[in-house]
N, C-alpha and C positions, 0 to 999 in steps of 0.2 A: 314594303310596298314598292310594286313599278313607276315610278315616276315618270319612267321615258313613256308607258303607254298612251297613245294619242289619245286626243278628249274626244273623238265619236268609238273609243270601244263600249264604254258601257251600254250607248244607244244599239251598237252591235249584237252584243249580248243579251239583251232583251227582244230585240228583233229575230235573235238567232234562236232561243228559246221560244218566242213565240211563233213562229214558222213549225216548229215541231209538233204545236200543241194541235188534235186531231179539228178535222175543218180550219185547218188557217188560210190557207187559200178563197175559201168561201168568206170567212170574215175579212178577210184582205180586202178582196173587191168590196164587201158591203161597208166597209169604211173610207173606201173612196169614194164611192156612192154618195153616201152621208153626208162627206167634207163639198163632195162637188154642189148639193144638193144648198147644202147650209150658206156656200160662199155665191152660191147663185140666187139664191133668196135676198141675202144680205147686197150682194151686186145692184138688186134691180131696185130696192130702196135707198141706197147710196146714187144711183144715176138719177130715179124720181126727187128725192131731196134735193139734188143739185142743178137739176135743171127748172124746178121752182123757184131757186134761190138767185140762179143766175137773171134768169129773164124778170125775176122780183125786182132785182136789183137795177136791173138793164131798165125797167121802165119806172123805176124812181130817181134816175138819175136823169133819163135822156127828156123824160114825158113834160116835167118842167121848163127844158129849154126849147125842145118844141110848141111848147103855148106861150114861153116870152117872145120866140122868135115870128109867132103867128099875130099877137099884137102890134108888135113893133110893126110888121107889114101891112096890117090897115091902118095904123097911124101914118106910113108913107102915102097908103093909096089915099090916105083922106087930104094930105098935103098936095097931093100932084094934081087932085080934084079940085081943087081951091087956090091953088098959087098961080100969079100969074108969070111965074118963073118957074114953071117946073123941074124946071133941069138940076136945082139948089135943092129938092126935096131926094134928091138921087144920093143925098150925104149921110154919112153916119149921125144917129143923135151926137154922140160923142161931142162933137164940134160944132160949137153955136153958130148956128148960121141966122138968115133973116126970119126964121120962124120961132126963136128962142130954144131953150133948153127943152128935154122930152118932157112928157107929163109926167107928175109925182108920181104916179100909180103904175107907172110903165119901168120906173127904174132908171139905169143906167148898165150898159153892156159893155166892158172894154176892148171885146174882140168882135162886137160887130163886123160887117162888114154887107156895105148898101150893092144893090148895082142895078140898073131899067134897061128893059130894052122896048123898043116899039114896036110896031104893029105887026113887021116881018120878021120879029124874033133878033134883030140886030142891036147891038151894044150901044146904047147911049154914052159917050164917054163926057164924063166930066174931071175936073182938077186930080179928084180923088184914086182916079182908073189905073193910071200909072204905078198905083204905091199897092193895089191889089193883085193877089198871086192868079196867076192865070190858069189854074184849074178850076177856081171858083169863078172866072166870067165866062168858061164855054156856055154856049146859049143851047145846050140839049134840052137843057129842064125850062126854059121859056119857049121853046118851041112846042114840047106837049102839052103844058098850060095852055098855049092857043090854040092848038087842036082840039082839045077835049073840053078846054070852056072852065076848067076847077083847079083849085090849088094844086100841087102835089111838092113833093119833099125826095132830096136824097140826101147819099154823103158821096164826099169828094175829100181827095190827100190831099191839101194845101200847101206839104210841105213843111221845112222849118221850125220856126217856133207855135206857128199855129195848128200845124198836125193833123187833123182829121176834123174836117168844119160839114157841119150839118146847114145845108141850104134846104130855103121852104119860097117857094115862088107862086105870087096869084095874079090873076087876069084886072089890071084896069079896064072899067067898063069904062064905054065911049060914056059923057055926060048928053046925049042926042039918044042914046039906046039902042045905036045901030053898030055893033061891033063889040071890039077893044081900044084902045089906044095902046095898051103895051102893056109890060108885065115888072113888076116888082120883085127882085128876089134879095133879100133878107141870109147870112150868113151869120152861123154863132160854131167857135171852135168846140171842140168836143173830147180836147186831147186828155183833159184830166181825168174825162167819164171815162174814156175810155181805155185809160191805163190802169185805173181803176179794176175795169170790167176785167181784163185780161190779168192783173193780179190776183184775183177772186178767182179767176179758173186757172190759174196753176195753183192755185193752194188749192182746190177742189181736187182739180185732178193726184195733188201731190197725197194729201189728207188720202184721197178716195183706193188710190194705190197701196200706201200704206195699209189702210186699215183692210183690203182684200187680202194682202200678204200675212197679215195677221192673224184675218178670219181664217186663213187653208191652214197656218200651225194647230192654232187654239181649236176647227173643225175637226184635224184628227184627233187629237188629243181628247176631244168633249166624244167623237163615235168611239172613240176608244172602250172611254170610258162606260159609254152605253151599253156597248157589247159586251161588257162582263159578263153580266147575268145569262146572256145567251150564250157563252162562251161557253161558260159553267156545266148549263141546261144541256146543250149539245155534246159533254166529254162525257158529264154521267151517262146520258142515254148513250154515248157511243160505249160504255163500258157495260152497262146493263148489259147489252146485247151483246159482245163478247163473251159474259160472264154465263147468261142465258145460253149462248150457242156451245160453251164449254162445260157445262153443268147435262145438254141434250144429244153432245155429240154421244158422250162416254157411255149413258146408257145403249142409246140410238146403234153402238158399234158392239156391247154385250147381246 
């Protein structure tokens, strides 16, 4: 036995054999066909799986701190409505202030982060301003709450240790009925969801790669396999018909 022979001959040899066999050309292309067919079918339900799973996932992790972070913000607005210190209701539950600890049912957040602004969308600063990263107090997102009159939400890079913090900001109604008085926005980091989320899509994507490079071996292999029978079917009849034309010549030329 050749030992030295490389390990793609025998794949050689069978290829070189089957290249010979009549119609190889024609089943050539109809087994790329098939691989392309089979890897594209399997394609479209690996991207359908994963992008249910991703956005499943995306809004079980984020959908809960957008509704703690919506609470927390009418327990401010209800404090700035009723205190006669408003500027103290501009603080994280976190830190006991003159209104006591938050309510049982609202929890506790350790990366809150408070901030008000007034009627012209301008920064209320209190004690606490200084110690907040200053991508979470631009006033874009309290300026369009005053325009349009309704909550709304983004995200912003914070930074650091905090990462990617999801702010939700609502309009204080005037207690007279005529206006606002200013807007409340409420901040919850997001960095864990979202290292999370981006773990899950490189394993998706990695998984997803994998298993198409898999499917194109295992698709020739399987139309290979198909095609036997046709293979078969197509050599007889290509031999009939020699056999038939060599059996019609010989009289045909007597």
């Amino acid at each position: 036995m050749n030992w030295r022979r490389p390990t793609w001959w025998f794949l050689h040899r069978v290829r070189g054999r089957f290249s010979q066999e009549a119609g190889a050309a024609l089943f050539q292309g109809l087994r790329i066909r098939l691989t392309f067919w089979y890897c594209g079918v399997l394609a479209a339900a690996l991207v359908l799986f994963s992008v249910v799973l991703y956005f499943g996932a995306q809004y079980f992790l984020i959908n809960p701190i957008e509704n703690n972070v919506k609470l927390h913000a009418d327990a401010h607005e209800s404090q700035l409505l009723s205190s006669p210190f408003p500027i103290n209701a501009c603080s994280t539950f976190n830190t006991r202030g003159p209104f006591g600890s938050p309510p049982p049912d609202l929890g506790q957040s350790t990366t809150e982060l408070v901030a008000c602004f007034d009627q012209n969308g301008n920064l209320v600063r209190t004690d606490s301003t200084p110690y907040l990263p200053s991508a979470f107090l631009t006033n874009n997102l309290a300026k369009t709450v005053l325009q349009t009159g309704h909550e709304n939400s983004d995200f912003v890079n914070a930074g650091g240790s905090l990462g990617q913090v999801y702010r939700y900001a609502e309009v204080i109604p005037s207690p007279t009925g005529n206006g606002y008085i200013g807007v409340v926005m409420i901040g919850e980091t997001v960095q864990e969801q979202e290292s999370a989320l981006n773990l899950l899509l490189t394993l998706l994507l990695s998984v997803g790669g994998a298993a198409l490079l898999g499917a194109g071996v295992g698709g020739l292999f399987l139309a290979n396999r198909a095609l036997v029978p046709a293979r078969l079917a197509w050599a007889n009849q290509q031999r009939f018909i020699a056999d038939a034309s060599h059996e019609l010549r010989t009289p045909l030329t007597l």
